[in-house]
C-alpha positions as CSV (number, residue, x, y, z in Angstrom):
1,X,75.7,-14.7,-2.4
2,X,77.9,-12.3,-0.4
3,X,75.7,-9.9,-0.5
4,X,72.7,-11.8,0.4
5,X,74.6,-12.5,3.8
6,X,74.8,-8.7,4.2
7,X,71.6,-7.4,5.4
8,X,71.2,-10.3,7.7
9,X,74.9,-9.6,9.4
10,X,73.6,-5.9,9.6
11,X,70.6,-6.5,11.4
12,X,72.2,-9.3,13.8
13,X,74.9,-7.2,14.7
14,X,72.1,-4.1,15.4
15,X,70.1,-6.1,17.2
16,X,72.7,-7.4,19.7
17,X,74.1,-3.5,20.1
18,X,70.5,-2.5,21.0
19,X,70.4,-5.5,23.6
20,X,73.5,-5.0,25.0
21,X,73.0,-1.1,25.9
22,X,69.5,-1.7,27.0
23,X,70.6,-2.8,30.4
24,X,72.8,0.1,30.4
25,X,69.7,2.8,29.6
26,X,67.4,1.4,32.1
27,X,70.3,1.6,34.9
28,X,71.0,5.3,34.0
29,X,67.1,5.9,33.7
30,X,66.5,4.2,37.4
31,X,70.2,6.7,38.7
32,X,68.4,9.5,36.8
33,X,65.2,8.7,38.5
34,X,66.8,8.4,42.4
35,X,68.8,11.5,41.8
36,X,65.8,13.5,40.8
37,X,63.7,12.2,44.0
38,X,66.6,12.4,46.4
39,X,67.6,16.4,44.9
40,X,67.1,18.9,47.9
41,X,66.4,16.6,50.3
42,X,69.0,15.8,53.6
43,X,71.2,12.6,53.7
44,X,71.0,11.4,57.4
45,X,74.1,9.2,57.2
46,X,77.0,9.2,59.8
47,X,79.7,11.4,59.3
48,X,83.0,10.8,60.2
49,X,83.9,14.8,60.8
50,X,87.3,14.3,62.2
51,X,88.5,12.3,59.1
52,X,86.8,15.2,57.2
53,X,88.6,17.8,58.8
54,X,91.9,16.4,59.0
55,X,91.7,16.1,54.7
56,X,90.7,19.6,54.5
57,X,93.7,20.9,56.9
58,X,95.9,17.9,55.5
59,X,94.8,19.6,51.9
60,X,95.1,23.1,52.5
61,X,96.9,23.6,55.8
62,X,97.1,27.3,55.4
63,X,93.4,27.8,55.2
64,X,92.3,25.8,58.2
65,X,89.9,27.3,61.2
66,X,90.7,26.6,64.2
67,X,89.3,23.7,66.2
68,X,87.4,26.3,68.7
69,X,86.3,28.2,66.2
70,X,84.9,25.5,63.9
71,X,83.0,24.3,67.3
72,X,82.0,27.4,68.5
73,X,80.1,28.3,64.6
74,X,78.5,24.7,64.8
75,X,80.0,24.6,61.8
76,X,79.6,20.5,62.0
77,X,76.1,21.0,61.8
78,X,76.0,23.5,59.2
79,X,78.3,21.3,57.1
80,X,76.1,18.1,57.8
81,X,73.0,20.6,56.3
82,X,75.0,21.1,53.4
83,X,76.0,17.8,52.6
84,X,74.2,16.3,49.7
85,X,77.0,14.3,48.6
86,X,77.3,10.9,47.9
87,X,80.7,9.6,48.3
88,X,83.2,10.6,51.2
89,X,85.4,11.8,48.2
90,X,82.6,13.9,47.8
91,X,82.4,15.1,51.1
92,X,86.1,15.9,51.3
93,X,85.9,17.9,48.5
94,X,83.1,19.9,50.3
95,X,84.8,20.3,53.1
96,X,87.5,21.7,50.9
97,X,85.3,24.3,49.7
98,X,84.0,25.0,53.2
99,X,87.1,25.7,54.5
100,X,87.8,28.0,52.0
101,X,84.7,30.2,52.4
102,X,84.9,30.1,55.7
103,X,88.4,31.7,55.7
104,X,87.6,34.0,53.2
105,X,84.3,35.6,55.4
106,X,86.9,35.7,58.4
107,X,89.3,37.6,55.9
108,X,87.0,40.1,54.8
109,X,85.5,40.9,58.0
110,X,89.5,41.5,59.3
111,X,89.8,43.9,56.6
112,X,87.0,46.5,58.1
């Protein structure tokens, strides 16, 4: 008897796994999907640079560029090129690593 009831369990409990992670497949498959078609391409969203660049000097204060310098590179609009983020965590991290390249050109080039 008990193990008549067996097989059946097995297959119930299979069949509501597959059910329940179906949803789940067809959501990564549709992320999967925008991610591919959105890949290279420029976000034209607002930007809220002066939140941006107050994380990045509030993160690493001794790497920071100076305001006149930033502005005078057009380093805004190089940074809103680069940005293919999609989060503002995202782009604070960016600007991190922005920051940092940016110092370590001007370093170099003071080393000539």
């Amino acid at each position: 008897m008990v193990r008549s009831l067996i097989l059946p369990a097995l297959i119930l409990i299979s069949a509501c796994a597959f059910m329940s992670a179906l949803p789940l497949w067809r959501a990564r498959a549709r992320l999967l999907a925008r991610v591919r078609a959105d890949w290279g391409r420029e976000k034209s969203r607002k930007r809220d640079m002066e939140a941006i660049a107050d994380f990045s000097r509030s993160h690493r204060p001794d790497l920071s560029i100076r305001d006149r310098t930033w502005s005078d590179l057009l380093t805004d609009d190089v940074f809103a090129f680069l940005d293919r983020t999609e989060s503002t965590i995202g782009q604070q991290l960016l600007s991190i690593g922005f920051v940092r390249l940016e110092s370590r050109i001007h370093w170099r080039r003071s080393k000539r």
